[in-house]
Backbone as CSV, one residue per row, in Angstrom:
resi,resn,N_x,N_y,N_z,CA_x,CA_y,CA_z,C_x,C_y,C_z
1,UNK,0.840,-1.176,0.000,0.000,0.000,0.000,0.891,1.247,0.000
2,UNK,0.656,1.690,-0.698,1.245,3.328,-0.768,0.719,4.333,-0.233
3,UNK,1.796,4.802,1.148,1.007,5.784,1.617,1.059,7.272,1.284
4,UNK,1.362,7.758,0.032,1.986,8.976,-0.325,0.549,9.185,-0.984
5,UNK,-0.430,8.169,-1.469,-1.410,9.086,-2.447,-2.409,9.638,-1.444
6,UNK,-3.017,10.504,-2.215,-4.090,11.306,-1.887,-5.655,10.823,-2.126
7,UNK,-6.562,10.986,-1.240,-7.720,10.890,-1.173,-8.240,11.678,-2.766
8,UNK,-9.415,10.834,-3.399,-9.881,11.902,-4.422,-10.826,13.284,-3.537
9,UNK,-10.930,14.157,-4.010,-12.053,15.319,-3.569,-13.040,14.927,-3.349
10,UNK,-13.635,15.046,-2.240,-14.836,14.602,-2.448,-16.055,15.578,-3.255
11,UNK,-17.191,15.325,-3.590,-17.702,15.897,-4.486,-18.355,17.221,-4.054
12,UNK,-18.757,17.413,-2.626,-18.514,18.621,-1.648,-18.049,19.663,-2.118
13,UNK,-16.510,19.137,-1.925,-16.104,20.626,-1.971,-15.425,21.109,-3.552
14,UNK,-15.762,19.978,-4.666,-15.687,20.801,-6.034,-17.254,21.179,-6.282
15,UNK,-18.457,20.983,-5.414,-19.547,21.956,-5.616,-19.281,23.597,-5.061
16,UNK,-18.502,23.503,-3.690,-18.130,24.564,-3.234,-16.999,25.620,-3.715
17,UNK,-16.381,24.311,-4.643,-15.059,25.889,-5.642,-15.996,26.261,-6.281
18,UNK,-17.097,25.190,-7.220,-17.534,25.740,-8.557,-18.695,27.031,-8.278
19,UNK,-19.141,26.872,-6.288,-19.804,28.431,-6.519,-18.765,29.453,-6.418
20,UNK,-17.562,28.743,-5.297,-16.735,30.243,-5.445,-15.978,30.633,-7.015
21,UNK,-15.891,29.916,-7.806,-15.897,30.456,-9.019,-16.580,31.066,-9.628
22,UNK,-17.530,30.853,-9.871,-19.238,31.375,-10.342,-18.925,32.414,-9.946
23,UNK,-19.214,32.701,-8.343,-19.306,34.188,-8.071,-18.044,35.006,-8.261
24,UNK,-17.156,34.333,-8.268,-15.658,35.701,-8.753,-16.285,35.626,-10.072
25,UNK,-16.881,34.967,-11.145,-16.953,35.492,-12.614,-17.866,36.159,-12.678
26,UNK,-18.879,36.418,-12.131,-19.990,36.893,-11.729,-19.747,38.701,-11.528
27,UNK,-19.013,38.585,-10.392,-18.188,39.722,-9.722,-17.340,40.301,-10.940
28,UNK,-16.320,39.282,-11.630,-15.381,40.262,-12.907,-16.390,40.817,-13.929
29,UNK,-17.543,39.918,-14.161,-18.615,40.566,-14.922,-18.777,42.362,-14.993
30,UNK,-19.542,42.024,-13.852,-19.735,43.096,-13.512,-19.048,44.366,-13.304
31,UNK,-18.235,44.003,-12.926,-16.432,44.931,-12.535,-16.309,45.393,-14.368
32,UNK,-16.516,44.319,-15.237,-15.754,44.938,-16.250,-16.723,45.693,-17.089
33,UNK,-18.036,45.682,-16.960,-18.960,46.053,-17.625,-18.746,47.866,-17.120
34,UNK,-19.054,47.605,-15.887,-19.120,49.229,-15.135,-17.807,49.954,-15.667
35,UNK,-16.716,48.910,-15.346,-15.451,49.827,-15.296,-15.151,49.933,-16.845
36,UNK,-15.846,49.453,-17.775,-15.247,49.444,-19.578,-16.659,50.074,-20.469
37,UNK,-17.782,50.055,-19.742,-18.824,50.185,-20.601,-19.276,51.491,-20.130
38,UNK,-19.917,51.154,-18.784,-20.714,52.505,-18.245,-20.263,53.704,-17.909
39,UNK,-19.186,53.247,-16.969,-18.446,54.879,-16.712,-17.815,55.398,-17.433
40,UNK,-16.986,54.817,-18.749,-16.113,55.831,-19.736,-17.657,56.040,-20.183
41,UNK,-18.908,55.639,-20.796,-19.574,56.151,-22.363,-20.809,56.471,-21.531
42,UNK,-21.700,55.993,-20.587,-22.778,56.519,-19.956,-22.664,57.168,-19.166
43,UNK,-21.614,57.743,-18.109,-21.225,58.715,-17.152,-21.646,60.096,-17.950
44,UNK,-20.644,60.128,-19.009,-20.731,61.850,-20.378,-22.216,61.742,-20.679
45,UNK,-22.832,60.482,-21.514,-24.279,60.660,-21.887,-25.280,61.329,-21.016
46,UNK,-25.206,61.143,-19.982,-26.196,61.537,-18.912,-25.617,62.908,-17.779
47,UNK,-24.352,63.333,-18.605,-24.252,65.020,-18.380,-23.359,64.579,-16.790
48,UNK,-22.648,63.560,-16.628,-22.059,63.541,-15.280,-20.595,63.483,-15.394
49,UNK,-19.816,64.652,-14.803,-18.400,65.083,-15.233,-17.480,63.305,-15.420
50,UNK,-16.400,63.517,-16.414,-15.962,62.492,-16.129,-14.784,62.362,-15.020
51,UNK,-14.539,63.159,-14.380,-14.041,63.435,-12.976,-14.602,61.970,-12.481
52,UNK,-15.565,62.074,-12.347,-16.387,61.449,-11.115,-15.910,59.619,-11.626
53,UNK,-15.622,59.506,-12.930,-15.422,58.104,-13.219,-13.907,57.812,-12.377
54,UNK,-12.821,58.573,-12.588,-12.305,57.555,-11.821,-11.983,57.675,-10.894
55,UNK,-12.281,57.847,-9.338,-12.593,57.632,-8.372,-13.775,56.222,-7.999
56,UNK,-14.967,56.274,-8.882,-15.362,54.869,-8.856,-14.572,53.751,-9.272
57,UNK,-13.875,54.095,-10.116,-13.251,53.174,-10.960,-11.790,52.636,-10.049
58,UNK,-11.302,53.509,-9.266,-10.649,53.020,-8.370,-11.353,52.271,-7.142
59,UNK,-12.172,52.747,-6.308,-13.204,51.761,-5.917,-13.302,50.370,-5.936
60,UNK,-13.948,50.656,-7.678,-13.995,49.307,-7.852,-12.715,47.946,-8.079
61,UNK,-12.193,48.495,-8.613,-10.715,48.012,-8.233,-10.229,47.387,-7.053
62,UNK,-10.241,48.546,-6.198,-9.912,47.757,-4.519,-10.645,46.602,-4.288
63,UNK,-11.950,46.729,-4.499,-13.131,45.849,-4.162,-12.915,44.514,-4.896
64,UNK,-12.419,44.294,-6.131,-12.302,43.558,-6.654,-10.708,42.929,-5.954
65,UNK,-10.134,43.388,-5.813,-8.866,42.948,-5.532,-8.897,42.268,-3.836
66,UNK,-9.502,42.662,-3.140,-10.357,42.248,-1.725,-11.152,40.735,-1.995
67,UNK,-12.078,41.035,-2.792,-12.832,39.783,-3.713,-12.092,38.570,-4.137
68,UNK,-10.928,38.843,-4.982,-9.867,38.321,-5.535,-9.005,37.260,-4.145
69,UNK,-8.732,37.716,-3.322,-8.124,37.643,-2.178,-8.906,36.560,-1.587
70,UNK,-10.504,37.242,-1.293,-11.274,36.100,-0.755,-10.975,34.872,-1.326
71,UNK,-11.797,35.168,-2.928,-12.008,33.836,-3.857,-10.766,32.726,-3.707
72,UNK,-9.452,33.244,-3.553,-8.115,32.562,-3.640,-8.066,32.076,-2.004
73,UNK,-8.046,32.796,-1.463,-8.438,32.181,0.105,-9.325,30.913,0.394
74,UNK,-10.151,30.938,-0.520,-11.648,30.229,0.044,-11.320,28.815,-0.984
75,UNK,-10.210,28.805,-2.396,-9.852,27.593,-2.975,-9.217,26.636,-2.304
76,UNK,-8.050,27.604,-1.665,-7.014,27.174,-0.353,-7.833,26.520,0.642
77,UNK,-8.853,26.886,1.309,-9.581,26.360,2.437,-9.944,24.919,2.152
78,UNK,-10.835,25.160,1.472,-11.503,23.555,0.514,-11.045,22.840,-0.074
79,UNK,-9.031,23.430,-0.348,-8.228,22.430,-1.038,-9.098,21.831,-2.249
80,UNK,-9.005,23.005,-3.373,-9.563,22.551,-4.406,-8.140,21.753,-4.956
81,UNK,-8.278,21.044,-5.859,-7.367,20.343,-6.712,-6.811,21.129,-7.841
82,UNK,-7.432,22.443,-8.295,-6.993,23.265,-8.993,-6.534,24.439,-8.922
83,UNK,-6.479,24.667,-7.113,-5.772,25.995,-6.355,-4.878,26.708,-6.968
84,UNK,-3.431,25.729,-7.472,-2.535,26.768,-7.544,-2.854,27.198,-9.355
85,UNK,-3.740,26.326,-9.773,-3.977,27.479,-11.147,-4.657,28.580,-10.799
86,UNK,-5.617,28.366,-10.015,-7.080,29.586,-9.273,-5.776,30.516,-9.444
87,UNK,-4.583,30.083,-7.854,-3.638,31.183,-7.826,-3.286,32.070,-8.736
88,UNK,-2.196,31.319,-9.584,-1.491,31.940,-10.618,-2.346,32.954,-11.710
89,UNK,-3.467,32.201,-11.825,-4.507,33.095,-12.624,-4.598,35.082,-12.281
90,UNK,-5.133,34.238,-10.339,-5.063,35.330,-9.779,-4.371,36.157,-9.341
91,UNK,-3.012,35.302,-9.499,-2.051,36.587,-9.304,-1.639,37.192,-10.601
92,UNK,-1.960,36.956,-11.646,-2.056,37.838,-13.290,-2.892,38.714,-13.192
93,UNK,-4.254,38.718,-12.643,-5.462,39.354,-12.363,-5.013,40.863,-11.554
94,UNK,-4.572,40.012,-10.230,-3.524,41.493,-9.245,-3.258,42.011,-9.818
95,UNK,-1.949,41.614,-10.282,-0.838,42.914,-11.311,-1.955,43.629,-12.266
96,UNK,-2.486,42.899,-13.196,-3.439,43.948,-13.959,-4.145,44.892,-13.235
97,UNK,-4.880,44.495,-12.070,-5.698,45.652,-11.350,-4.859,46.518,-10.739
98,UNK,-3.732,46.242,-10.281,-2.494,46.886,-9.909,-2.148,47.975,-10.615
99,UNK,-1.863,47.659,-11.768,-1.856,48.392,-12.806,-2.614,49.672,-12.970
100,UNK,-3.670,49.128,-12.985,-5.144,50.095,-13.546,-5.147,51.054,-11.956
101,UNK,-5.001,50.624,-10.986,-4.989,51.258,-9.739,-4.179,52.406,-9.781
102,UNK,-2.886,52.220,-10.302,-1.932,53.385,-10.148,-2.301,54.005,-11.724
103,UNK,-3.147,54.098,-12.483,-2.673,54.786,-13.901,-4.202,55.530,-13.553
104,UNK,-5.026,55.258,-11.994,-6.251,55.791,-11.898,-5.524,56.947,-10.764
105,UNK,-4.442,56.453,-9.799,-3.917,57.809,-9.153,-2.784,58.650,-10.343
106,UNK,-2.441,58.159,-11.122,-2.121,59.220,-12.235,-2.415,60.288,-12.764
107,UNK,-3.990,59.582,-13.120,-4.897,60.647,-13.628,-5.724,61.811,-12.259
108,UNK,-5.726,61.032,-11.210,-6.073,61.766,-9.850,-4.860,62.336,-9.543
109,UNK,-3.755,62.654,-9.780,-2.603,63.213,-9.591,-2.259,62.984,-7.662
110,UNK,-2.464,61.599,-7.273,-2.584,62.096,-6.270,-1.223,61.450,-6.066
């Protein structure tokens, strides 16, 4: 008997990644719609300075990156079998919002 292998997953907790997946795609949905659709082109349509976009747009950012944190936290917990891709994914995800975070205090000159 070999004691080095691993138990398969039980079916538990790949129901429990596949909601915490769901809802991070759910969440980037949304994140990218607001932050790519509404606030650059419906903010101006409806006469609201575009000042005001990025300050939400940083916002949303943090929030997502908090989110991000959870979702990767909560793979780790349940020992999904596909964690360290979740990871790596999510740490590509960081740097991009990372990114967008500082080119939003750029434009806020702060």
């Amino acid at each position: 008997m070999n004691t080095t292998e691993t138990a398969p997953v039980p079916v538990q907790t790949d129901s429990k990644a596949e909601t915490v997946f769901g809802s991070a795609l759910l969440f980037s949905g949304i994140r990218c719609v607001l932050q790519y659709a509404i606030l650059p082109f419906a903010l101006p349509l409806i006469g609201v300075a575009a000042d005001v976009a990025t300050p939400i747009s940083l916002a949303i950012n943090l929030v997502a990156i908090i989110a991000l944190g959870y979702s990767v936290r909560r793979m780790w917990q349940i020992n999904y079998k596909y964690k360290w891709l979740y990871t790596g994914i999510g740490a590509i995800s960081l740097i991009i919002m990372l990114s967008f975070i500082l080119l939003d205090f750029g434009i806020l000159k702060v």
